[in-house]
C-alpha positions in Angstrom: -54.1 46.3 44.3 -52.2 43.3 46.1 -54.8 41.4 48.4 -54.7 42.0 51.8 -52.2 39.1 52.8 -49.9 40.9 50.7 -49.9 44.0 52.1 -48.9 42.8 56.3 -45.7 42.3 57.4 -45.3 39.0 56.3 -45.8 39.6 52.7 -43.8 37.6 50.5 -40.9 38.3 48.2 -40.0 37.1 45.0 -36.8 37.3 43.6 -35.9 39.6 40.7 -36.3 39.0 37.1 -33.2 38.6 35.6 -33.0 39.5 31.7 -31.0 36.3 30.0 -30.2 35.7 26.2 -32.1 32.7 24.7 -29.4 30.7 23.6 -29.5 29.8 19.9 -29.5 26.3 18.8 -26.2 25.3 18.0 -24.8 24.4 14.4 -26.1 21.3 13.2 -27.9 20.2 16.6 -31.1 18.2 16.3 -31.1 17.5 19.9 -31.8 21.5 21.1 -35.9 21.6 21.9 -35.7 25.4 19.9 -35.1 26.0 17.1 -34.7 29.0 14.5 -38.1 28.7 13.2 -39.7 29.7 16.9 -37.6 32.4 17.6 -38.8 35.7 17.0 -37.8 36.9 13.2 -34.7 39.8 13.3 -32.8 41.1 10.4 -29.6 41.4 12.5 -30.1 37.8 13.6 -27.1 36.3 11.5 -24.8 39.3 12.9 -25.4 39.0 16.2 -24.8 35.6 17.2 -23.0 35.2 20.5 -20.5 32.5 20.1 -20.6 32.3 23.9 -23.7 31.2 23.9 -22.3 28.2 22.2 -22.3 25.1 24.5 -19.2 24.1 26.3 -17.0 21.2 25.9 -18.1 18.8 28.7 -21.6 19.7 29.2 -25.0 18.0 29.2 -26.0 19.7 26.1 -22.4 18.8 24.2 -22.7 15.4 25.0 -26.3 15.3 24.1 -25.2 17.3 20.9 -22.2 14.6 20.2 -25.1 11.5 20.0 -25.1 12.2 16.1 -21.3 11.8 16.1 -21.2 8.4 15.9 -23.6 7.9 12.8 -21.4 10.1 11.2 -18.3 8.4 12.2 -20.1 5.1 10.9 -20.8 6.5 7.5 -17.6 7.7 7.1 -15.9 4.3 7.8 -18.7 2.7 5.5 -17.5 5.3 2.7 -13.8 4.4 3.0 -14.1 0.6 3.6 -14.3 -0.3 -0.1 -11.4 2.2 -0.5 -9.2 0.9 2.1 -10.1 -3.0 0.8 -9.0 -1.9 -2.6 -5.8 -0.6 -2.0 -5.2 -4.2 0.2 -6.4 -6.0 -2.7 -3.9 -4.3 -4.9 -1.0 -4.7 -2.8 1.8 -6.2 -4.9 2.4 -10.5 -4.2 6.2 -11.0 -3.2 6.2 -14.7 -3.7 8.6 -16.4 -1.0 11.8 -18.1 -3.1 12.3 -20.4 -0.2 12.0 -24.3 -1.1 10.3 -24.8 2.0 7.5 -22.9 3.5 5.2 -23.9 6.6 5.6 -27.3 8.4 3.5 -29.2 6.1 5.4 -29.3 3.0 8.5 -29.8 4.8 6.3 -32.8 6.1 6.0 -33.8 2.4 9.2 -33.4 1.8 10.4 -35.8 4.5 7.6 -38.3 4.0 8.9 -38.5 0.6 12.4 -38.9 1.4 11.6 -41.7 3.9 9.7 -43.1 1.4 12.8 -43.4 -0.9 14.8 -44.8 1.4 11.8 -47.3 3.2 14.6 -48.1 6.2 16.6 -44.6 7.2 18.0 -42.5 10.7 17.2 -39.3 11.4 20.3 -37.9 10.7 20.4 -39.1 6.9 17.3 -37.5 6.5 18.3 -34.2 7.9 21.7 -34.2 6.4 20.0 -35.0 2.6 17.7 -32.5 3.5 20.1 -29.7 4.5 22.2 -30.4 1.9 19.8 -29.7 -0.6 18.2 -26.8 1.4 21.6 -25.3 1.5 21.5 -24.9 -2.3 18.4 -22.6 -2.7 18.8 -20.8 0.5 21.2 -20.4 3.6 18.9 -21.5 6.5 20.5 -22.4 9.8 21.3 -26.0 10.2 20.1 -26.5 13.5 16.2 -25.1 12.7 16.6 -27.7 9.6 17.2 -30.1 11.5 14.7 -29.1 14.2 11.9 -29.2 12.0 13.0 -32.7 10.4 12.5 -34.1 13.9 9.1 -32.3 14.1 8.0 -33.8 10.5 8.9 -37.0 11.8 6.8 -37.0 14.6 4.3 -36.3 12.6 4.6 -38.9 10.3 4.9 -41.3 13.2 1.3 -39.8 14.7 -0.1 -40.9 11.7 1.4 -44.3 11.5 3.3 -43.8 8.4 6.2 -44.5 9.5 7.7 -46.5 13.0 11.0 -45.5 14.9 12.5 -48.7 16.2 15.4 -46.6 18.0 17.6 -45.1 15.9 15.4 -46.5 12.7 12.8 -45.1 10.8 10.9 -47.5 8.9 8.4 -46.3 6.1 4.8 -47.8 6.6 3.1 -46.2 3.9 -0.1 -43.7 3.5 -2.6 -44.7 5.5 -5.6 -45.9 3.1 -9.5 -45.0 3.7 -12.4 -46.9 3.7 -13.5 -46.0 0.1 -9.9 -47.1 -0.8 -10.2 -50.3 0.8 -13.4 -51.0 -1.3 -12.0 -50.0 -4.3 -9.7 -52.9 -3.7 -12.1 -55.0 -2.8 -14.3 -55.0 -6.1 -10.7 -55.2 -7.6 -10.2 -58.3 -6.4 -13.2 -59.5 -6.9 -13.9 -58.7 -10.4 -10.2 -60.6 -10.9 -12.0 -63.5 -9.5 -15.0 -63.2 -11.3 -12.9 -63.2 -14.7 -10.8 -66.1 -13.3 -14.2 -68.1 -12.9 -15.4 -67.1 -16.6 -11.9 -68.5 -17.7 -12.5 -71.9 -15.8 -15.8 -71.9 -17.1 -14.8 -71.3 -20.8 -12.3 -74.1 -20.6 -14.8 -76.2 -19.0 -17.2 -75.7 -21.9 -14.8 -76.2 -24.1 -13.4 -79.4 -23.3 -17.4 -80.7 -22.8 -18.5 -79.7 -26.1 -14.7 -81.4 -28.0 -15.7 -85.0 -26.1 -19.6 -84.3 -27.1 -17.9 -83.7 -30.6 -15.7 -87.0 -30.5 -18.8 -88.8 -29.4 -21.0 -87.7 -32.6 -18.2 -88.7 -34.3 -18.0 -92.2 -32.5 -21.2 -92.8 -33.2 -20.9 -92.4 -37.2 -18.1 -94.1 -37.7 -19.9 -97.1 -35.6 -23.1 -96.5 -38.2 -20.8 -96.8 -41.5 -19.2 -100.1 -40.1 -22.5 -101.9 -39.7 -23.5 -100.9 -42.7 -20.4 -102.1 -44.2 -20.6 -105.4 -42.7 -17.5 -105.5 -41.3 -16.5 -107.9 -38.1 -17.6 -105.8 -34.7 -15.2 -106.4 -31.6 -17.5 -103.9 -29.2 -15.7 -102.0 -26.3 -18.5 -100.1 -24.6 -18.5 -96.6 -22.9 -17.2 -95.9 -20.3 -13.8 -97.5 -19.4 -9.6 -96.9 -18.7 -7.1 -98.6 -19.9 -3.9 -99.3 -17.9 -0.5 -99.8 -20.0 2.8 -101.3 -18.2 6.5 -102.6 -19.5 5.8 -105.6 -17.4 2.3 -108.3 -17.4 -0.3 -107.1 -15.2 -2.5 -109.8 -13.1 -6.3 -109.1 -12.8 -9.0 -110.7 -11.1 -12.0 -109.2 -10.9 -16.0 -110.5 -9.4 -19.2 -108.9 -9.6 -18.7 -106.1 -7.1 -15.0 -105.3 -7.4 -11.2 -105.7 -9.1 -8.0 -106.6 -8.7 -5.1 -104.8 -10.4 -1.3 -106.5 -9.8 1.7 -105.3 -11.1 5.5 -104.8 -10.2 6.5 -101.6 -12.7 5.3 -97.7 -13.5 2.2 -97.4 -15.5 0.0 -95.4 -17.0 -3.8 -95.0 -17.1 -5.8 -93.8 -19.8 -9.5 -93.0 -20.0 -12.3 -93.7 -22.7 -12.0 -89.5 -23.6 -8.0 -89.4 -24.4 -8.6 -92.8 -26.8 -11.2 -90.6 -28.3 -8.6 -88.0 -28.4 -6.1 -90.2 -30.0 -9.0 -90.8 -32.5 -9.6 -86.9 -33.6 -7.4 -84.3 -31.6 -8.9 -81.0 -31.3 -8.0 -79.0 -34.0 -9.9 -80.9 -36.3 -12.8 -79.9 -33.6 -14.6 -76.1 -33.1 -14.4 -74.6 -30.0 -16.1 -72.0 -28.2 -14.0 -69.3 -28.4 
């Protein structure tokens, strides 16, 4: 029996009891809180599914359904990347027949040509250039000879050449500071082997008057032993040699040297010289 409350006037009332379907999990859903396994087992299960049961396009438990769509989607695009980078890979190469391609070796080609010239206009460059274009390819004239007067702008950015009006001189590459060392030691090691030249010739010439010397000083040795009459000129001294009589005088401290015509000096090393020129002498070589 209902208690007594239930039984007045007031009692209340419930609404009825409605028999509904439990709605199978969809194909492939992980996101459906039933599954098969809960259900209650039925051998006609499989033939009597309801495909209206099925959720409908729009709703919360579609969209929920479609979060797995995306992973899907990614693997899929994973799987076909390598494909779809192969066939780009394997794309045949056209290669362009055109002389001139891209701004920057037209800028060679220009640079060069200004180069060949080293004073030139613009329109001697752009007429050499279109002329020779012309051969390989028919390109307008007027893009030729806009992009002439871009390359020379650039050139003139990078101070390789100067524009004095209507004259384009050629400057040259600009050189770095590895460049500018380079020539540096070169010049220096030029120097260095200049100064080792100097210095051979200077040794050489010391050790021929060291030579003449030893000599000297023999020959002075057999002639006292010999006995023969001395007339001693002693080391150092010049001698000065004139068409015309030359006047000395001469004191203690200083001398006087007078003459009227061209002469010539010669010191105590070329008599020597005269004496036993240098082939007959070794040298350093």
């Amino acid at each position: 029996m209902l208690p007594d409350r239930c039984q007045d006037n007031h009692s209340l009332l419930l609404p009825p009891i409605l028999s509904s379907n439990i709605p199978l999990s969809p194909p492939f859903s992980s996101c459906s809180s039933l599954s098969s396994s809960s259900l209650p087992p039925s051998p006609n299960s499989v033939a009597e599914v309801n495909f209206s049961s099925l959720p409908k396009k729009g709703s919360i438990q579609s969209l929920l359904n479609s979060a797995q769509c995306p992973m899907v989607n990614k693997k899929r695009k994973r799987q076909l990347k390598p494909q779809q980078s192969q066939q780009r890979f394997h794309q045949p190469y056209h290669k362009d027949a055109r002389p001139t391609k891209g701004l920057r070796l037209f800028s060679k080609q220009v640079c060069d040509k200004v180069a060949e010239k080293g004073i030139t206009t613009y329109n001697q460059v752009a007429d050499e250039l279109a002329a020779e274009i012309h051969q390989h390819s028919n390109v307008d004239q007027k893009n030729i000879r806009r992009r002439v007067y871009d390359a020379l702008n650039v050139l003139m950015a990078l101070d390789i050449i100067a524009k004095d009006r209507k004259q384009i001189k050629w400057l040259g590459m600009p050189t770095n500071d590895l460049e500018k060392e380079i020539e540096r030691e070169e010049s220096r090691h030029k120097e260095l082997l200049e100064t080792v030249q100097r210095s051979r010739h200077v040794l050489n010439d010391t050790l021929v008057n060291f030579t003449r010397l030893e000599k000297l000083v023999q020959r002075n040795r057999q002639e006292q032993q010999a006995n023969a009459p001395q007339t001693v000129v002693r080391l150092p001294f010049f001698m000065m040699s004139s068409s015309q009589d030359i006047y000395t005088d001469s004191n203690e401290k200083e001398a006087f040297v007078s003459l009227g015509a061209s002469y010539a000096i010669h010191q105590d090393t070329d008599i020597l010289a005269k004496l036993w020129p240098s082939h007959q002498i070794t040298t350093v070589s």
